[in-house]
C-alpha positions in Angstrom: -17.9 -35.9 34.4 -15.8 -38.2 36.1 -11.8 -38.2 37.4 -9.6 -41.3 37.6 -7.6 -40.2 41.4 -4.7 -42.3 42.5 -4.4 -42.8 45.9 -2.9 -45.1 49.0 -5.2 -47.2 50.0 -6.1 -47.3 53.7 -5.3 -51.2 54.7 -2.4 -51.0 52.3 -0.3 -48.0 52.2 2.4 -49.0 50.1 -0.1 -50.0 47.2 -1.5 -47.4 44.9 -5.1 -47.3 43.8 -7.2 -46.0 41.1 -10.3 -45.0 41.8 -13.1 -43.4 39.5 -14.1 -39.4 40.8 -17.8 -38.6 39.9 -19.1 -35.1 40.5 -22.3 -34.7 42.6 -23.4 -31.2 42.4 -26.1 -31.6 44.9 -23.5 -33.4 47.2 -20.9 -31.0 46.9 -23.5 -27.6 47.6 -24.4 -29.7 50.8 -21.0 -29.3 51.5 -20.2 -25.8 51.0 -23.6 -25.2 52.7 -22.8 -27.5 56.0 -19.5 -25.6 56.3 -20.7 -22.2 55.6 -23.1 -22.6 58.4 -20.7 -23.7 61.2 -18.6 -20.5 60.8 -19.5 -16.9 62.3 -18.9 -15.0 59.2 -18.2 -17.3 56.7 -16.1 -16.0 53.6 -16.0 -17.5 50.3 -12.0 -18.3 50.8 -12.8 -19.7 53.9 -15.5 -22.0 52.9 -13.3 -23.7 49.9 -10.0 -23.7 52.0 -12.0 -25.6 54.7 -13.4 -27.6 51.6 -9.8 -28.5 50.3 -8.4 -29.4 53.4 -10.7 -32.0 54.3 -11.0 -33.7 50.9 -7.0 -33.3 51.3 -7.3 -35.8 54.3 -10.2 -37.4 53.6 -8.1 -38.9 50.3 -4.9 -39.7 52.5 -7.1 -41.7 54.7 -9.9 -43.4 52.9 -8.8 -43.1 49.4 -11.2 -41.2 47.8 -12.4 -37.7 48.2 -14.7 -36.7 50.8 -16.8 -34.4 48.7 -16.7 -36.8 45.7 -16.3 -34.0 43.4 
């Protein structure tokens, strides 16, 4: 499955890009798993707001997501 994302890109902020989204599940379970580990009692909500937020400014920065998903 993939996504077409619009996004600023990084060297040109004014200019808007497309760029193609492919999901990774193996990628994004890494994820969920890397995050889940660095918190004490890690809840489901937790672990996908953390999630959000940094494909949130992963995308505002780089242009893509962070998770690729």
């Amino acid at each position: 499955m993939s996504l077409i994302a619009f996004a600023h890109t990084p060297r040109h902020p004014h200019i808007m890009a497309a760029t193609e989204i492919s999901f990774a599940p193996e990628r994004a379970l890494e994820s969920l798993l890397y995050v889940a580990s660095r918190l004490a009692h890690p809840t489901v909500h937790e672990v996908l707001k953390i999630r959000y937020f940094a494909d949130k400014l992963h995308l505002a920065e780089w242009g893509w997501l962070a998770s690729g998903d």
